[in-house]
N, C-alpha and C positions, 0 to 999 in steps of 0.2 A: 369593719370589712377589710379592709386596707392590713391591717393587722392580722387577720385571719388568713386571709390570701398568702403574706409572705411566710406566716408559719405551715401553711400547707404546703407551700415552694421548697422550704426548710426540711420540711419530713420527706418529701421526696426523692432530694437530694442526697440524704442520711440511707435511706433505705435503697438506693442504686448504687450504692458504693463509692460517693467520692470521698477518697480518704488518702491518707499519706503511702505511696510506694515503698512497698515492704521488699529490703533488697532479698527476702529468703523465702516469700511467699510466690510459688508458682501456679500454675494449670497443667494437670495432665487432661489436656485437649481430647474428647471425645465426639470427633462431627456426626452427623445423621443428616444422611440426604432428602430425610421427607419436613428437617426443622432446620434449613442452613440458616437462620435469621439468627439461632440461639447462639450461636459463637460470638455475635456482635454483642453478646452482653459481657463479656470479661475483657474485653479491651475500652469501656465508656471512659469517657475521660476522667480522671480522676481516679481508675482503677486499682489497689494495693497490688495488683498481680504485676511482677516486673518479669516476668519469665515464662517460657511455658515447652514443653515436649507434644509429639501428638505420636510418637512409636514410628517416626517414619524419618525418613533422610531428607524430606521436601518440606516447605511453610505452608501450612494450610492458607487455605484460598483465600479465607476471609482477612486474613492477618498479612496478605504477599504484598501489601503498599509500606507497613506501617514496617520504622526503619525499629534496628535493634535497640537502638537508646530509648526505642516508644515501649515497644515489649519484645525482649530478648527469646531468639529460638535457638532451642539444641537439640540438634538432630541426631536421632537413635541409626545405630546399623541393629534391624531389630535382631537378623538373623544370616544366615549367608551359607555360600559355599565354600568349601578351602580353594578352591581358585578365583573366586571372584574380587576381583577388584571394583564394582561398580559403585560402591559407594567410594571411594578414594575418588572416582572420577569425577561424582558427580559433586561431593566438596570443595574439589579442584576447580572446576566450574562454575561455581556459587562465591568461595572466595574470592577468585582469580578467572572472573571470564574474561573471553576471547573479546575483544574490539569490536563493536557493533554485533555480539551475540542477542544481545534483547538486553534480560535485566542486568541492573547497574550491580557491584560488588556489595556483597553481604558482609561482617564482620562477624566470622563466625569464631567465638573463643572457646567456646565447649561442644563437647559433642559427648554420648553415651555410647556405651556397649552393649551387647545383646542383653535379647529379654528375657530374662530365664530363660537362660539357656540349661539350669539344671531340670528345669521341670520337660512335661510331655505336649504335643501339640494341645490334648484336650484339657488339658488345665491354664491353656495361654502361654505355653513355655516356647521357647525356641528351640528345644531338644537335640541339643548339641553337645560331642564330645569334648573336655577340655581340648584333647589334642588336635581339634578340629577348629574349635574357635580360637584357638591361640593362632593358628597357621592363617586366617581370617585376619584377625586383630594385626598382627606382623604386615599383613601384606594391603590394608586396608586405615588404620588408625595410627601407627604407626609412624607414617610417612607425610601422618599432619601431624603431628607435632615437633617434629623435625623442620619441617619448611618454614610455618605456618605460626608457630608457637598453637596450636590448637590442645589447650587443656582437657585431657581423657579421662572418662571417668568409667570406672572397672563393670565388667560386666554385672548387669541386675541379677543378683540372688537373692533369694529369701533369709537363708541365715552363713553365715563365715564359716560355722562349724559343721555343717552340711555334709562337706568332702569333695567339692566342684572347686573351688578355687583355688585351693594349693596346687593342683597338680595343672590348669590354668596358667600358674605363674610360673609353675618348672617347665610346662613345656614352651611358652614364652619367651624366656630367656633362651632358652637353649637355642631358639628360633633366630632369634634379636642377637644375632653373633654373640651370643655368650655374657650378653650386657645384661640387668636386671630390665624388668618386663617394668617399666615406669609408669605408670598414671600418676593423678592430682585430685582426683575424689573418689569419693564410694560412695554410687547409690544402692538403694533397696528399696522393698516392700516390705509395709508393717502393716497389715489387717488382721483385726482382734483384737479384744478386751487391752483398756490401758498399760496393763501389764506385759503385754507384747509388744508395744512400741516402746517403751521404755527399756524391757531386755535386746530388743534389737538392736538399739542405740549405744547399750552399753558395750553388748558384744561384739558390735563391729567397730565401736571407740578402741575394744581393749584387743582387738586384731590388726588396725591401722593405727596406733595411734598418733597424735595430730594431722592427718589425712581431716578433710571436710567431709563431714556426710553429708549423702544428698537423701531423705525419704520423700521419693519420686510418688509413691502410691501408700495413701494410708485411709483408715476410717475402722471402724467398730462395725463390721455386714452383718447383715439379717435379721437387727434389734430393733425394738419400740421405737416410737419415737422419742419421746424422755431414755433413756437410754443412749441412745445416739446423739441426743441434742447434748446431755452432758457428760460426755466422750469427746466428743467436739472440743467443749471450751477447755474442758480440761488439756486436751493433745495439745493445742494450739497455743495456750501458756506455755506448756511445758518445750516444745518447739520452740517458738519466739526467745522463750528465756536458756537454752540450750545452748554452751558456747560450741558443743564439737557439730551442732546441726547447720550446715549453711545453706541450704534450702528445702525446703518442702511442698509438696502437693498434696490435695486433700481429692480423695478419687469420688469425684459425682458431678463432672461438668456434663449431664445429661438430663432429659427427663424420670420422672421416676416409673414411669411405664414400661423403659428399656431397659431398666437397671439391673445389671445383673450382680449384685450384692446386696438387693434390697433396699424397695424405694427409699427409707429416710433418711439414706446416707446422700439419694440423690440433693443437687442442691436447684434443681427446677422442677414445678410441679407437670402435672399432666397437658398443660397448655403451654406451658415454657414462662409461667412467673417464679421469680426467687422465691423457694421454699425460707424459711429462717436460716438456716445452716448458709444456705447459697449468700442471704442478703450479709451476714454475719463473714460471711468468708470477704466478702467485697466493702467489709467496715463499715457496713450497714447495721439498722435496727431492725427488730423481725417483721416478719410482715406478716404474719398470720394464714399464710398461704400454704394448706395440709399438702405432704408430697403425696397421702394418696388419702383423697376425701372418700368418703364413705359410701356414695353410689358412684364411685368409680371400678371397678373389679379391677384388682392387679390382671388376670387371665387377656382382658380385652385392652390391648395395647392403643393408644393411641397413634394414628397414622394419616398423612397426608389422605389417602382413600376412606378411611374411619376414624374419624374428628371424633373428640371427645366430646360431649355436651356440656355447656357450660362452661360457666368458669372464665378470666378474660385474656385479653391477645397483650401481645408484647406489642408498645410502640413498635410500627415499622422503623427503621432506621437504616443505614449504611453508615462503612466504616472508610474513613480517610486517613491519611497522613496528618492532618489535622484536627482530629477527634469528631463527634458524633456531634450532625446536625442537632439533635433532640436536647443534648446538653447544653450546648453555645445558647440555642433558644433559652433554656433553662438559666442559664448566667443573667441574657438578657434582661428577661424580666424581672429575677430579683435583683438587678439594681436599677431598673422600673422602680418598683416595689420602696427600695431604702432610698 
């Protein structure tokens, strides 16, 4: 019994992810206001995720206690005006606030560039001219790394050979008194068949070379589940074992109800349990939980008002500065247990 018990504790623990902190394994943070619980599952103690973006200049809520050394935030300017300054102000802020403003100084060492900005609004782009986001970036990112040492990292494109970011960098410079347009990484996005993440990688290896990539957003959309499942381990080796990759995000910190690249890349089923992918992304064992079981209809979403049936709940939990009640319990008793 006794025996039974601690290997039940055992498998538990395997399959919520406590594993060694992966300094190159992120979260591209995706909240939903009708499931805020589900974010507290990428920061459980013992997390591999040592980083995370959510597309915005602010910490998500769930994560606003837990300091950078717990899990590290870098904050996107996703998009902007040529005259705005407000994200310059509000890092200023965050870095270096004011004497009894509220929160205590953040240590922020990176931050990102717009979001495709080569693409259109309805494809998720920030639809920005180079000559427009450079005059942005100038007067905006700029002036944190100068003060701050705040390391930049180039705006998100799809591909280098594109035609967006040459003329990005000339008008940049010319901006930047005549100085070259400096950054310290390049991120991008890779979705699609293994062969596209791998040419991605090369192509922007053999555009910056020794520059760090970052692949912020990646995954194989709109395939089987076998398909996806090995795409997965495949990208993930070849990531991990990658010297020019210095961080990556795998895109499905959602349900697979919401997903808009197709449940099985989601890594939470229709109730918010680890699909396999999800439990495997947090150095977990699968957990046999379908992202979209078979009398679920993808058409009928799951929502705070329209509960899916079936299927189970996620521990309640909250998130501390000092990791997750549910786990400490879990420590507990298995050495109760030994």
């Amino acid at each position: 019994m006794r025996h039974a018990a601690l290997s039940a504790l055992v498998g538990l623990l395997a399959v919520t992810g406590l594993a060694a902190k992966s300094p190159k394994r992120g979260l591209a943070a995706v909240s939903n206001k009708d499931w805020p619980e589900d974010d507290a599952i990428w920061v459980r103690e013992g997390s591999p995720i040592s980083w995370y973006y959510n597309f915005h200049w602010n910490v998500s809520d769930t994560y606003a206690t837990l300091a950078q050394d717990r899990i590290e935030f870098v904050p996107m300017l996703w998009g902007g005006g040529v005259n705005d300054t407000d994200f310059l102000r509000n890092m200023t802020a965050m870095i270096e606030p004011a004497e009894g403003s509220g929160p205590s100084a953040r240590n922020i060492t990176h931050v990102m560039g717009f979001n495709l900005p080569d693409q259109p609004f309805e494809h998720g782009g920030s639809q920005m001219k180079p000559a427009d986001a450079a005059r942005a970036w100038v007067r905006n990112l700029v002036p944190l790394r100068e003060k701050f040492g705040v390391k930049l990292g180039l705006p998100v494109v799809g591909d280098p050979r594109g035609g967006w970011i040459d003329p990005f960098l000339k008008n940049c410079s010319a901006l930047n008194k005549d100085k070259d347009c400096e950054f310290d990484f390049v991120p991008f996005h890779a979705l699609g068949h293994f062969g596209v993440l791998k040419d991605r990688v090369g192509s922007f290896s053999s555009a910056f070379p020794g520059v760090p990539l970052w692949v912020v957003e990646y995954g194989y959309n709109d395939q089987n589940l076998s398909t996806t499942q090995e795409y997965f381990n495949q990208s993930l080796s070849f990531l991990e074992d990658n010297k020019d990759v210095a961080r990556y995000s795998w895109f499905g910190s959602f349900r697979s109800t919401v997903s808009n690249v197709g449940p099985n890349m989601a890594m939470l089923d229709p109730w918010g349990n680890l699909t396999d992918i999800g439990s495997w992304y947090l150095g977990g064992n699968a957990t046999g939980n379908a992202a979209m079981p078979n009398d679920t209809p993808r058409t009928n979403a799951c929502s705070a008002e329209h509960p899916c049936t079936g299927g189970g709940e996620n521990a309640e939990v909250s998130v501390s500065a000092g990791g997750l009640g549910l786990w400490a319990g879990a420590g507990a008793a298995l050495l109760f247990l030994l």
